[in-house]
Each structure stands twice: as C-alpha cells, then as structure tokens.
C-alpha positions in Angstrom: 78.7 -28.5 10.3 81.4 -26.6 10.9 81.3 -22.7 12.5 81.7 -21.2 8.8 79.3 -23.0 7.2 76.7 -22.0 10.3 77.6 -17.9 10.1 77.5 -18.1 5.9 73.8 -20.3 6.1 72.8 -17.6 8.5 74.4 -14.8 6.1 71.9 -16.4 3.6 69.1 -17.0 5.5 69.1 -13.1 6.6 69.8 -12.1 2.7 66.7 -13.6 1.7 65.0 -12.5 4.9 65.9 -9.0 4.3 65.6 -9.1 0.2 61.7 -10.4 1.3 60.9 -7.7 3.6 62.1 -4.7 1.3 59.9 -6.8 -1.9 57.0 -6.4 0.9 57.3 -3.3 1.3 58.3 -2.2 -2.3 54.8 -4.1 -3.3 52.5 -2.5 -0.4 54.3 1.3 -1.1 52.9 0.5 -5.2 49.7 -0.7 -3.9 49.2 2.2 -1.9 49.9 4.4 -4.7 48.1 2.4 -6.8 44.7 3.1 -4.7 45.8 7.0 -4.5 45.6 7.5 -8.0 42.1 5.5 -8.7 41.1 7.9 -5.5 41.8 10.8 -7.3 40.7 9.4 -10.7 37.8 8.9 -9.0 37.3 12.3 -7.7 38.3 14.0 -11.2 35.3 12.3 -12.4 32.6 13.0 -9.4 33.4 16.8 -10.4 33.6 16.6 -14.5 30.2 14.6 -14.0 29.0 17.4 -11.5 30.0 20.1 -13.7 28.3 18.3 -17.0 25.2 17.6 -14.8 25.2 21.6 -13.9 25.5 22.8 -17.6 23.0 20.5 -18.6 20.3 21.3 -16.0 21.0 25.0 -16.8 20.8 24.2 -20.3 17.1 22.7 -19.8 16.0 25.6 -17.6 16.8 27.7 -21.0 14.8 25.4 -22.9 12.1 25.7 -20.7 12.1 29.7 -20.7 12.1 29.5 -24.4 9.4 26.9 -24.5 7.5 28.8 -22.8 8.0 32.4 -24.6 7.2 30.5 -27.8 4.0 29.0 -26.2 2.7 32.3 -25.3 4.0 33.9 -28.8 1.3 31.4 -30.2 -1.4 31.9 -27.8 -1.1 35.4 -28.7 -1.1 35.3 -32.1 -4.4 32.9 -32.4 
C-alpha cells in the first residue's frame, strides 16, 4: 500500500469513528430526554391522582355529615 491509500483508509476509518460517536451520543441525549419526560409524566399524575383522592375524601366527609343530619332528622321525628 502506498502512503495515500494509508492517510485516505485512515481518513475513513476516523469518519466512521467520528460519525459513531456523535450517533452515540445523539441516541443517549434522546434517551435521556426520553426518561425526563416519563419523569415528569409521572409526576403530573402522582399530583392529579392526589388532588382527585383529596376531593373525593372531602366529598365523603360531606356525605357523612349529611348522613348523619338525616339520621338524626329521623330519630327525631319517630
């Protein structure tokens, strides 16, 4: 092998060196995206569910209040 085709087959193999690194790192910058937005996904949904489960347990306190004002509405009345 001659000098030019060494320095051009090194030329290549650093191209495809290179172009593999920056895919590497293209795919592990998406992936780390990828797991920021299920992490926040994941938090948006811890605090919806939170806030559901506080209107509903404030919603059966009511209920019970009102069960209870009925019950003694009836006692009353017997």
């Amino acid at each position: 092998m001659t000098g030019a085709n060494i320095i051009s087959f090194a030329i290549t193999l650093f191209a495809i060196a290179a172009g593999s690194l920056f895919s590497n790192a293209r795919i592990s910058g998406l992936a780390c995206a990828t797991h920021a937005r299920f992490d926040d996904m994941r938090d948006l949904v811890r605090a919806e569910n939170a806030r559901t489960q506080d209107k509903l347990d404030t919603a059966l306190k009511m209920l019970a209040d009102l069960d209870t004002r009925v019950t003694r509405l009836e006692e009353r009345n017997r």
